[in-house]
C-alpha positions as CSV (number, residue, x, y, z in Angstrom):
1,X,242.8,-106.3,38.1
2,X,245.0,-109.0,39.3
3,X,241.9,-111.7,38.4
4,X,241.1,-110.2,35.0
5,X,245.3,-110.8,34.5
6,X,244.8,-114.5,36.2
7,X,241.5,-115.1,33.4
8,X,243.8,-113.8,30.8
9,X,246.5,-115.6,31.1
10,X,243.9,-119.1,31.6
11,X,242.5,-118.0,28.0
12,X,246.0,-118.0,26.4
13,X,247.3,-121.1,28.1
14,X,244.3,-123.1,26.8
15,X,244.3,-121.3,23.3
16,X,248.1,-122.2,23.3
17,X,247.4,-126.3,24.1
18,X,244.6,-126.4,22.0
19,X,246.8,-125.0,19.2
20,X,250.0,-127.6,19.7
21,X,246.9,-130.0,20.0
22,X,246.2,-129.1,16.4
23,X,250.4,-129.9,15.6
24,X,250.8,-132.6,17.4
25,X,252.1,-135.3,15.8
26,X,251.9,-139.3,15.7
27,X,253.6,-141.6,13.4
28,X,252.1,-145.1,13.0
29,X,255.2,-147.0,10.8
30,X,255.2,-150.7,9.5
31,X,251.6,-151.3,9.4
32,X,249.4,-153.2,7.0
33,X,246.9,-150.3,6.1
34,X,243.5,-151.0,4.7
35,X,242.2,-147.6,3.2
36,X,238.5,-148.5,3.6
37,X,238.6,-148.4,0.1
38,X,237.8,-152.9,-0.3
39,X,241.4,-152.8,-1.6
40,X,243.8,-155.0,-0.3
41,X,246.7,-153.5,2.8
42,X,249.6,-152.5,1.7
43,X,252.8,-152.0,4.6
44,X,252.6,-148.1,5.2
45,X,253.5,-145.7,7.8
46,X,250.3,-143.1,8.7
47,X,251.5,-139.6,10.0
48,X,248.2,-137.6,12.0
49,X,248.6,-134.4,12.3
50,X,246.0,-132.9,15.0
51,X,242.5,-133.9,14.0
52,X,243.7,-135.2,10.6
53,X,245.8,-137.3,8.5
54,X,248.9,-135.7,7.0
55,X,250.5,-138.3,5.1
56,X,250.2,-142.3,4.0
57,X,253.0,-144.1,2.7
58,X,256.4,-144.9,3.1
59,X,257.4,-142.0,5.4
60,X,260.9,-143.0,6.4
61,X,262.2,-141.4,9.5
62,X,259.7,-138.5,9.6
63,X,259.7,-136.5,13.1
64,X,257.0,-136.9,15.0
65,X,256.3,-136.4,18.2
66,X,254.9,-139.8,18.8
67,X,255.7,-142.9,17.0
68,X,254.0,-146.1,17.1
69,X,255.6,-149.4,15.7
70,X,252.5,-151.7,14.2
71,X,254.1,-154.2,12.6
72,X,251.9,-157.2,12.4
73,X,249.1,-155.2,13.1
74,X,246.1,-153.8,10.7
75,X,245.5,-150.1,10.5
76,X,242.2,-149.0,9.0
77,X,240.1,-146.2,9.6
78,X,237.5,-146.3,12.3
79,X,234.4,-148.2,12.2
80,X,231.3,-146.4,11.3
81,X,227.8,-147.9,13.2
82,X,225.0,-146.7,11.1
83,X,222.5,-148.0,13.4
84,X,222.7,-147.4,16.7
85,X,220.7,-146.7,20.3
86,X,224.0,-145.6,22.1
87,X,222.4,-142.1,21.9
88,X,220.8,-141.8,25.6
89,X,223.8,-144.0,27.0
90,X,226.2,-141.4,25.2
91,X,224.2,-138.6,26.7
92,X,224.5,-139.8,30.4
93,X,227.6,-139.3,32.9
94,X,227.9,-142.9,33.2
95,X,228.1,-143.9,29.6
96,X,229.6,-141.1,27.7
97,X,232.9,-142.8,27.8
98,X,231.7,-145.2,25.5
99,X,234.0,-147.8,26.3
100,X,232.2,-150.4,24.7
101,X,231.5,-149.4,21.1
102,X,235.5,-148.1,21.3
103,X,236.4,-152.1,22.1
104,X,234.3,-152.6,18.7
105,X,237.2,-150.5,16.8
106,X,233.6,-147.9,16.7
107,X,234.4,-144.5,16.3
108,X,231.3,-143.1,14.8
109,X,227.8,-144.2,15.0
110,X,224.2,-142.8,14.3
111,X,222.1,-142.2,16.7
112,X,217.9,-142.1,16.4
113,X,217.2,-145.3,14.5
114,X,214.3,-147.0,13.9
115,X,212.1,-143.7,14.2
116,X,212.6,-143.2,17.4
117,X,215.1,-140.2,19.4
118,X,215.2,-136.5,20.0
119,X,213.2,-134.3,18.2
120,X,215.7,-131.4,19.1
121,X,218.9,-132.0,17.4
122,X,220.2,-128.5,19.1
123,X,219.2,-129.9,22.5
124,X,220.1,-133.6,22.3
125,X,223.6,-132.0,21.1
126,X,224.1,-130.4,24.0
127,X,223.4,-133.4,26.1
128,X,225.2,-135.7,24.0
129,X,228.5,-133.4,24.3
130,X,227.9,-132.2,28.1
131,X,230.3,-135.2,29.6
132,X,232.2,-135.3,26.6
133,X,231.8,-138.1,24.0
134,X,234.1,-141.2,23.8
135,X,232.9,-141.7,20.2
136,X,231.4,-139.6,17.2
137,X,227.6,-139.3,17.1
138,X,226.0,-138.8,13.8
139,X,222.2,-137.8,14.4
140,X,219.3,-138.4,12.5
141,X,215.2,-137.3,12.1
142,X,213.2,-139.5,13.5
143,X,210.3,-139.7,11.4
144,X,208.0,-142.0,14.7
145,X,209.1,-138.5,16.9
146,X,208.2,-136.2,14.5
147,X,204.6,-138.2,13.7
148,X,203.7,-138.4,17.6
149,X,204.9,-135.1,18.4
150,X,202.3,-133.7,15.7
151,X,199.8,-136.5,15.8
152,X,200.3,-138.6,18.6
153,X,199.5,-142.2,18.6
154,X,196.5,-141.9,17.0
155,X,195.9,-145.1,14.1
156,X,195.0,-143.0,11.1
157,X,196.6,-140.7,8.2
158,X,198.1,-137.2,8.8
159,X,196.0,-134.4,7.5
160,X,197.6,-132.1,5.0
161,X,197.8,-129.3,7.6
162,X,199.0,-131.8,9.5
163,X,201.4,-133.2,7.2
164,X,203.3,-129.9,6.5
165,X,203.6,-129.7,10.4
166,X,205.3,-132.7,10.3
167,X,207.6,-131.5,6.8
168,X,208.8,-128.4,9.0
169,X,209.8,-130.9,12.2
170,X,211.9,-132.5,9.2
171,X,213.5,-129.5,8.0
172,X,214.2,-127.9,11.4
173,X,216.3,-131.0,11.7
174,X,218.3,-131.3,8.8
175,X,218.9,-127.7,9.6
176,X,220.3,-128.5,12.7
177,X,222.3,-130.3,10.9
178,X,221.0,-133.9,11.0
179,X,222.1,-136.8,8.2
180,X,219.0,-138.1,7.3
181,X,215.6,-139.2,7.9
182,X,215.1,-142.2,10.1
183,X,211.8,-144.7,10.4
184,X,210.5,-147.1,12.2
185,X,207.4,-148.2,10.1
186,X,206.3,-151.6,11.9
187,X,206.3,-149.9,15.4
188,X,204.1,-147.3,16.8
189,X,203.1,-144.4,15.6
190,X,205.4,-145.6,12.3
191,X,203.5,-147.9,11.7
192,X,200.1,-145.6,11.2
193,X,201.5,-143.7,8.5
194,X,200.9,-144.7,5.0
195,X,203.6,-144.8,2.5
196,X,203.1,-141.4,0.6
197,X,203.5,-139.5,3.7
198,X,207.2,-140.9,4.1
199,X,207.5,-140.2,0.7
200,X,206.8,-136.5,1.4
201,X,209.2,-136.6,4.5
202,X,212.3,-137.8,2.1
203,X,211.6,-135.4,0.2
204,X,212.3,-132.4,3.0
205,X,215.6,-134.4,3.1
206,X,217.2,-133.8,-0.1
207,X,218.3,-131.0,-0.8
208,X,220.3,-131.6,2.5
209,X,222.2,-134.6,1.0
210,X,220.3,-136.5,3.2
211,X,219.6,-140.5,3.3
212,X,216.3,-142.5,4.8
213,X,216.6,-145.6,6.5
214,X,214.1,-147.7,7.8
215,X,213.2,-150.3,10.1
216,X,210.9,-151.1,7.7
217,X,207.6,-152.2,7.7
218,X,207.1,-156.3,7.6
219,X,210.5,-158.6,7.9
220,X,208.2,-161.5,8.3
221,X,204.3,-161.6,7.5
222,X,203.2,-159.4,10.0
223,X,201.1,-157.2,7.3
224,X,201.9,-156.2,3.9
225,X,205.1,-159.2,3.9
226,X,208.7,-159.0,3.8
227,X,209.2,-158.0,0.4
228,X,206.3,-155.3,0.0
229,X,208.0,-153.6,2.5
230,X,211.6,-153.5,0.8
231,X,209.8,-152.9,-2.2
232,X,207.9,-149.6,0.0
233,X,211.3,-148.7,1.0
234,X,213.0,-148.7,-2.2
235,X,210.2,-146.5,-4.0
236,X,211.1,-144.3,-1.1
237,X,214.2,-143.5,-2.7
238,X,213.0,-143.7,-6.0
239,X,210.8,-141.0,-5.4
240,X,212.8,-138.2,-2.9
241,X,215.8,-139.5,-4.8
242,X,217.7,-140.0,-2.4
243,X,220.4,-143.0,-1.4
244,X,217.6,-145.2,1.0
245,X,219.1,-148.1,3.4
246,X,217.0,-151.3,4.5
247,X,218.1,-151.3,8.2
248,X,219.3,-154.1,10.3
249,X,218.1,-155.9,6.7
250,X,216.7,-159.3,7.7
251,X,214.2,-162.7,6.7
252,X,212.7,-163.0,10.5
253,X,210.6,-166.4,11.3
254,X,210.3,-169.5,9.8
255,X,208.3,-168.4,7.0
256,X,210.3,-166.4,5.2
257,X,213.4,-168.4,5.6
258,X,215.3,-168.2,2.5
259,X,214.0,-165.1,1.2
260,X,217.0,-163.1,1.2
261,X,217.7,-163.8,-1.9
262,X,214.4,-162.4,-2.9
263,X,215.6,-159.5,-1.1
264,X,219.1,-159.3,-2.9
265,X,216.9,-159.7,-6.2
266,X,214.8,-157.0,-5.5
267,X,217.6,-154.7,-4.5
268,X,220.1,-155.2,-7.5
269,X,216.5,-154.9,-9.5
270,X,216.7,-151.0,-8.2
271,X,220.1,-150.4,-8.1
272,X,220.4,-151.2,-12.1
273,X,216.8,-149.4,-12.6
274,X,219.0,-146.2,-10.8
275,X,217.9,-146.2,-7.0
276,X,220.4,-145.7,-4.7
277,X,219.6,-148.9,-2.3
278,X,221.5,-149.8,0.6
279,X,221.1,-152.2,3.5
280,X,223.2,-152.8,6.9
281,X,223.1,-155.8,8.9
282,X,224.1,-157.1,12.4
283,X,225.9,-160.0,12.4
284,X,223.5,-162.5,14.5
285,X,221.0,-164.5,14.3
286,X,219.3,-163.0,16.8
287,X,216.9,-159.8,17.3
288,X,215.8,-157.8,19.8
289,X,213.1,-155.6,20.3
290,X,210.1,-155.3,22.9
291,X,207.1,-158.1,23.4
292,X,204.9,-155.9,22.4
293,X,206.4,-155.0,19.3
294,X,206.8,-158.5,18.5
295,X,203.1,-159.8,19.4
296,X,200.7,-157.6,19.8
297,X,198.7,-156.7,17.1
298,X,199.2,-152.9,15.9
299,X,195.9,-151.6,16.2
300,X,195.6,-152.7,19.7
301,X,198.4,-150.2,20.7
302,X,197.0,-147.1,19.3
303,X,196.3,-143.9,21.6
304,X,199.0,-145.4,24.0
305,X,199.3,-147.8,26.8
306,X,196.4,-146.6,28.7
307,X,193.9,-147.3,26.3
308,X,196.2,-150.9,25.0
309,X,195.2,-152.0,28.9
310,X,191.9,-150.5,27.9
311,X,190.8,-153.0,25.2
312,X,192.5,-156.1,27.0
313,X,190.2,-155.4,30.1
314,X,187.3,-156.0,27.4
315,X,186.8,-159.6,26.9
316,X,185.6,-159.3,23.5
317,X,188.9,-157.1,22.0
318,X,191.2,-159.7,24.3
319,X,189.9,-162.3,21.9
320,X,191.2,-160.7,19.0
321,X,194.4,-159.7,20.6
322,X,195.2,-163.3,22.1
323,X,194.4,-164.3,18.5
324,X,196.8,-162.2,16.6
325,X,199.5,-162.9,19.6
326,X,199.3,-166.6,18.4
327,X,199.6,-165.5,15.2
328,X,202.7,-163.0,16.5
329,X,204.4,-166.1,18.3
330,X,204.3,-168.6,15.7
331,X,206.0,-166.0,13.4
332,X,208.9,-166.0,15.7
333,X,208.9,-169.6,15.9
334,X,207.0,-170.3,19.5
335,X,208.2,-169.5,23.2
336,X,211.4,-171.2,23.3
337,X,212.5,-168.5,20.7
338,X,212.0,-166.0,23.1
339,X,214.4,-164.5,25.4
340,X,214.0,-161.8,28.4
341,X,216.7,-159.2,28.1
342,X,214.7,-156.7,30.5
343,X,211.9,-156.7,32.8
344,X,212.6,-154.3,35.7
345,X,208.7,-155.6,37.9
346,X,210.9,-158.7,38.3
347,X,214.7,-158.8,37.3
348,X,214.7,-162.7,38.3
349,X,213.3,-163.4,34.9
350,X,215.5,-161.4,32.8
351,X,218.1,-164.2,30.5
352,X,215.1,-166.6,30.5
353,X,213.1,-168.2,27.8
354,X,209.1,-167.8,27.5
355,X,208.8,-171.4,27.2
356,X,210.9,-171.7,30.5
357,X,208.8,-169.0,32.3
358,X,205.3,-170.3,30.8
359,X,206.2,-174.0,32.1
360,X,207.1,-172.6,35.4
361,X,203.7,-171.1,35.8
362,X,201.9,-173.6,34.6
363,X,200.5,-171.8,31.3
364,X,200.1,-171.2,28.2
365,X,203.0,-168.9,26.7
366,X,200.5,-166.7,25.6
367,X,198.8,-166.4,29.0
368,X,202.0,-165.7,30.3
369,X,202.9,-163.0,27.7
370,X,199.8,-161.7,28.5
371,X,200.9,-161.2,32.1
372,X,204.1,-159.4,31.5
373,X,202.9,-157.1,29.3
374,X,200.0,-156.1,31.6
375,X,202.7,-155.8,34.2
376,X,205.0,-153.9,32.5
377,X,207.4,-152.8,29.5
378,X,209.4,-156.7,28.4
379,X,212.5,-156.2,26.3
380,X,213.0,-159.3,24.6
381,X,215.7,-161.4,22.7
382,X,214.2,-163.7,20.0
383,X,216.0,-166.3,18.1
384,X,214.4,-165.9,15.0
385,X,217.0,-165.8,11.7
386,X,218.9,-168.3,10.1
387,X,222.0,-168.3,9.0
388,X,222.0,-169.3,5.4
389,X,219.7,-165.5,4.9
390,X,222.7,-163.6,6.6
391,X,225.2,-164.6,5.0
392,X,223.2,-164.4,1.3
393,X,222.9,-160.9,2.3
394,X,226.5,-160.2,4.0
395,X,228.2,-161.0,0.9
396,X,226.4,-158.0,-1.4
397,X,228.8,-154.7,-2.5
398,X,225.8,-152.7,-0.9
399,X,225.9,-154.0,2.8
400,X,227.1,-151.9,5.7
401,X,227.4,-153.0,9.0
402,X,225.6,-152.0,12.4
403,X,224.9,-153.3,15.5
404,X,221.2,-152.4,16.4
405,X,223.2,-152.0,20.3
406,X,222.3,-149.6,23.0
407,X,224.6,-148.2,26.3
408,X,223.9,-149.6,29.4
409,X,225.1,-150.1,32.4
410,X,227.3,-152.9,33.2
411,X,225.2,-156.0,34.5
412,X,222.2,-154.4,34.0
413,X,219.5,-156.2,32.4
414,X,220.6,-159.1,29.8
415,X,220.9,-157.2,26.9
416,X,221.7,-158.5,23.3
417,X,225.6,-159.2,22.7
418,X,225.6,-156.9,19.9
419,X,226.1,-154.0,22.1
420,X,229.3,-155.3,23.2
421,X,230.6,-157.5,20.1
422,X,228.7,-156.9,16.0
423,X,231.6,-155.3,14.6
424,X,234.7,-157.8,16.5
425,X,231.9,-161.4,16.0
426,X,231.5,-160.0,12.2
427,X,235.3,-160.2,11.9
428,X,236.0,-163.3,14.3
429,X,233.2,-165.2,12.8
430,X,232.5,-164.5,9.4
431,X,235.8,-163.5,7.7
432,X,238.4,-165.5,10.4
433,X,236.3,-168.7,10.9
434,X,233.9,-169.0,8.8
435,X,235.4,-167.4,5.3
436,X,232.1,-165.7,4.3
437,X,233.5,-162.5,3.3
438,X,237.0,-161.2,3.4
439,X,238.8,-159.3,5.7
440,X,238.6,-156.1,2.9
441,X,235.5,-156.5,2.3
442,X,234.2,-156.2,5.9
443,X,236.3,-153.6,6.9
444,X,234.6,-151.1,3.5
445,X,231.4,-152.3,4.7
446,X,232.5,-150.9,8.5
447,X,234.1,-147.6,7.0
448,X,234.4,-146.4,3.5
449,X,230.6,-147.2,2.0
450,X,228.6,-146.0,5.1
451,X,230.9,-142.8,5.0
452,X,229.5,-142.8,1.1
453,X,225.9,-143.5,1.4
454,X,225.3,-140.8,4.5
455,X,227.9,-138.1,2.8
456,X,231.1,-138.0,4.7
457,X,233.7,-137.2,2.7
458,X,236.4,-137.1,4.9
459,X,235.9,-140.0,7.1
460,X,235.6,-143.8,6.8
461,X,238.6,-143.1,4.7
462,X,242.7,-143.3,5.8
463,X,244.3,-141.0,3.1
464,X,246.1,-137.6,3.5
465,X,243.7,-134.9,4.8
466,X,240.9,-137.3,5.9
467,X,239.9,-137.3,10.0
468,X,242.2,-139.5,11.9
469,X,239.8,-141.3,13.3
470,X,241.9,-144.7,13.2
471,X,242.2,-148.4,14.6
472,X,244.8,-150.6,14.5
473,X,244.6,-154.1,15.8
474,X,246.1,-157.8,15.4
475,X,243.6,-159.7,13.1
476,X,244.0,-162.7,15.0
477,X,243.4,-161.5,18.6
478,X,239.7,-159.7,17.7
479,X,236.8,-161.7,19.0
480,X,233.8,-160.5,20.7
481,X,233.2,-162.6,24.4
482,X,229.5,-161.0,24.9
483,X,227.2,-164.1,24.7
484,X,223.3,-164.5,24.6
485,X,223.1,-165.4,28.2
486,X,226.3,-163.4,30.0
487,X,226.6,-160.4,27.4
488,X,228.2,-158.2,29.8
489,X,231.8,-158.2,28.2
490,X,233.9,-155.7,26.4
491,X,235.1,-157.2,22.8
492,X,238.9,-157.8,22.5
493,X,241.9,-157.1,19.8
494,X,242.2,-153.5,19.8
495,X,245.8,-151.9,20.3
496,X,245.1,-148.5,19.3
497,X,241.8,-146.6,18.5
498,X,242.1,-142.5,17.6
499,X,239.1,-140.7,17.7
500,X,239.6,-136.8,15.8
501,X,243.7,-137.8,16.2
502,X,243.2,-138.7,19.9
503,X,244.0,-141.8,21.4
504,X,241.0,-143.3,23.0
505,X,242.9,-147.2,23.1
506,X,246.4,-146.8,23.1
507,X,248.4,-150.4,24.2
508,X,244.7,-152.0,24.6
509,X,243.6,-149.8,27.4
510,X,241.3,-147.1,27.4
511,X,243.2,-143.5,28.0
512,X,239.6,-141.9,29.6
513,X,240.0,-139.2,26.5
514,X,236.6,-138.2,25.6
515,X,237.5,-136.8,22.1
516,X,234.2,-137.3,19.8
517,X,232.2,-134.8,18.3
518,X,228.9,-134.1,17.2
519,X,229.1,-134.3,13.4
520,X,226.6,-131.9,12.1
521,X,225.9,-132.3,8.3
522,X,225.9,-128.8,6.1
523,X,223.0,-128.1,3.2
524,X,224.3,-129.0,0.2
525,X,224.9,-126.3,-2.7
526,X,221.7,-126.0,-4.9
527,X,221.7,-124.8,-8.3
């Protein structure tokens, strides 16, 4: 008896806290708030209440159980990642915290890009929430999961049995209340499937209010080209109807340098014909991806890794791969273009260039390529964009920002900085130093518009009864410190950063309060 007393008196002390969590109160006065909205700040005090925000405006000497003096400083809501590989990182004991997207001002991001990622919402939500979560996840279908889990790797088209398999993996998902669909069309299996049968996916997605977007399928002149495959993308929308983004949005290699204007002319093409087209962008010049991805052929890679080493055992099908793997390097712009980020059969080269390695050796860079990938999987950097294309396509009303980033453990590997510094370089560089785009306009491209395109209402906003999920920094002091070479490095700048109304930054150091959630989007009505 005197246990079931001790249990019942555990319940109502935690129902208790959890219920003056919901009135607690914090008063941010004095600072410049940004809404989100692309307007410009205005000097407002923000009162959270709980989870959410009460009140925006000249508040006076409100009570509050908290108050916070920003003067000087920016408030604005949190920064949305709309493409993101933090999803295993978040899902591991080590890297739930997510301390590193937090230093980005990130309080949100979407997880399953590219294609690739759970095929269990209801599972991966569980993992993702079993440590706790430093930030929001957002999921997403992943069209490359849903294809092998029905078809495998196999390098032909979906039957129509086969196809409705794969239209109820899609549905399950949006059930379990994922945003959107998610592809990955130049990597395997994505890269099998023919246009129509994304176009049948999309179409599972909305009457969920979902959106696609696509690592789509040619940013160079791999197969179809760079602008076949935005133009494949936008029909994508056109037909499902549904809002469509051109992920981590791109003119990769030397020969399609200067084509996103092309891009931007095909886009605003759409958007006045009536498609919902969007696009995100990191801000680098940089990519990242595997070696394999980047120079093998495609159909060399079907039925899996066994039967890839398969056909470069026979001298004949080695011909033709070494000859489109030319064809793959010279599209990145050769072996000094090409960085190792990860190769765990010998860490010594990771942070080195091909052309490096290859001299070393005393071969050619495709010999050596050759090598590596026989040897094992090669994560790679590769220097392949230029400048002039991201900042044609940074300025448009219909950019969003991402980072393409993963979690991983500190001073493993040499991954790309954009883990550690997109959002923070994208403010340092391209509205502090470089004036490409304003300080309003990045932050609605970090907060309100993804919060538009994928359907959340009440977040990427800071107005009375919107989440509170809130950062506040000094303009001047944000700067990402991850580099190419020694990427290891937590962005700088932010004071404060509430995630749900908790502080997750508070004086520019992390509190260890895990307070993010697993946002599950709901069916829309249907009439």
């Amino acid at each position: 008896m005197r246990s079931v007393l001790t249990i019942l008196c555990l319940i109502a002390l935690c129902f208790g806290t959890a219920l003056a969590g919901q009135d607690r109160t914090i008063l941010i006065k004095n600072g410049r708030v940004m809404d989100g909205s692309g307007n410009p700040w205005i000097r407002a005090d923000v009162l959270i209440r709980g989870d959410r925000v009460e009140a925006v405006g000249a508040l006076g000497d409100v009570a509050a159980d908290e108050v916070i003096d920003a003067t000087g400083l920016y408030v604005t809501p949190g920064f949305i990642d709309t493409h993101s590989h933090a999803g295993p990182g978040l899902a591991s004991s080590g890297l739930s915290h997510g301390e590193p997207l937090l230093a980005m001002g990130l309080t949100t991001v979407f997880v399953n890009p590219d294609g690739g990622g759970s095929l269990d919402m209801a599972r991966q939500r569980g993992e993702l929430l079993a440590d706790g979560l430093g930030v929001n996840a957002a999921q997403l279908v992943s069209h490359g999961t849903v294809r092998r889990a029905v078809l495998g790797t196999q390098d032909r088209f979906a039957t129509p049995a086969e196809l409705d398999r794969m239209r109820v993996l899609v549905r399950t998902g949006m059930a379990e209340g994922a945003w959107g669909l998610s592809s990955g069309t130049y990597y395997v299996p994505g890269s099998y499937a023919p246009p129509e049968e994304i176009e049948e996916l999309a179409k599972e997605v909305a009457p969920f209010g979902g959106s696609y977007t696509s690592h789509h399928r040619d940013e160079s002149t791999y197969s179809i080209g760079l602008i076949a495959s935005v133009e494949e993308v936008i029909n994508v929308g056109r037909v499902a109807g549904i809002p469509t983004v051109l992920t981590h949005v791109k003119a990769m290699g030397p020969d399609v340098w200067g084509y996103g204007a092309a891009i931007v002319e095909r886009v605003e093409r759409a958007r006045a014909e009536g498609v919902q087209v969007f696009a995100d962008q990191y801000p680098y010049t940089a990519s990242a991806t595997g070696l394999n991805a980047a120079l093998l052929p495609r159909w060399s890679q079907a039925g899996g890794r066994d039967s890839l080493l398969a056909r470069m055992d026979d001298p004949e099908l080695m011909a033709r791969i070494r000859g489109g793997m030319v064809e793959g390097l010279a599209r990145r712009g050769g072996a000094d273009r090409i960085q190792f980020r990860r190769y765990r059969p010998d860490e010594a080269i990771e942070g080195m260039l091909l052309s490096v390695l290859a001299e070393q050796r005393g071969q050619d860079p495709i010999d050596t390529a050759i090598e590596l990938i026989r040897g094992g999987s090669v994560s790679i950097v590769s220097f392949n964009m230029h400048d002039d294309d991201v900042e044609t396509l940074m300025v448009q009303p219909w950019m969003m920002t991402s980072s393409d980033g993963g979690l991983v453990p500190m001073n493993e590997g040499v991954p790309h900085p954009r883990s550690y510094g997109a959002f923070a370089r994208k403010i340092r560089l391209y509205v502090k130093e470089k004036g490409t785009v304003t300080l309003e306009q990045a932050i609605r491209s970090m907060t309100s518009l993804p919060a538009q395109v994928f359907g959340m209402p009440d977040r990427g906003v800071l107005r009375a009864g919107a989440i509170a999920d809130i950062v506040v920094f000094d303009v001047e002091d944000v700067r990402d410190v991850a580099e190419y070479i020694d990427p290891h490095h937590y962005s700088e700048g932010m004071v404060h950063v509430f995630v749900n109304g908790q502080a997750a930054i508070k004086d520019g150091a992390f509190t260890g309060v895990r307070a993010g959630r697993v946002l599950q989007k709901r069916r829309r009505e249907i009439s």
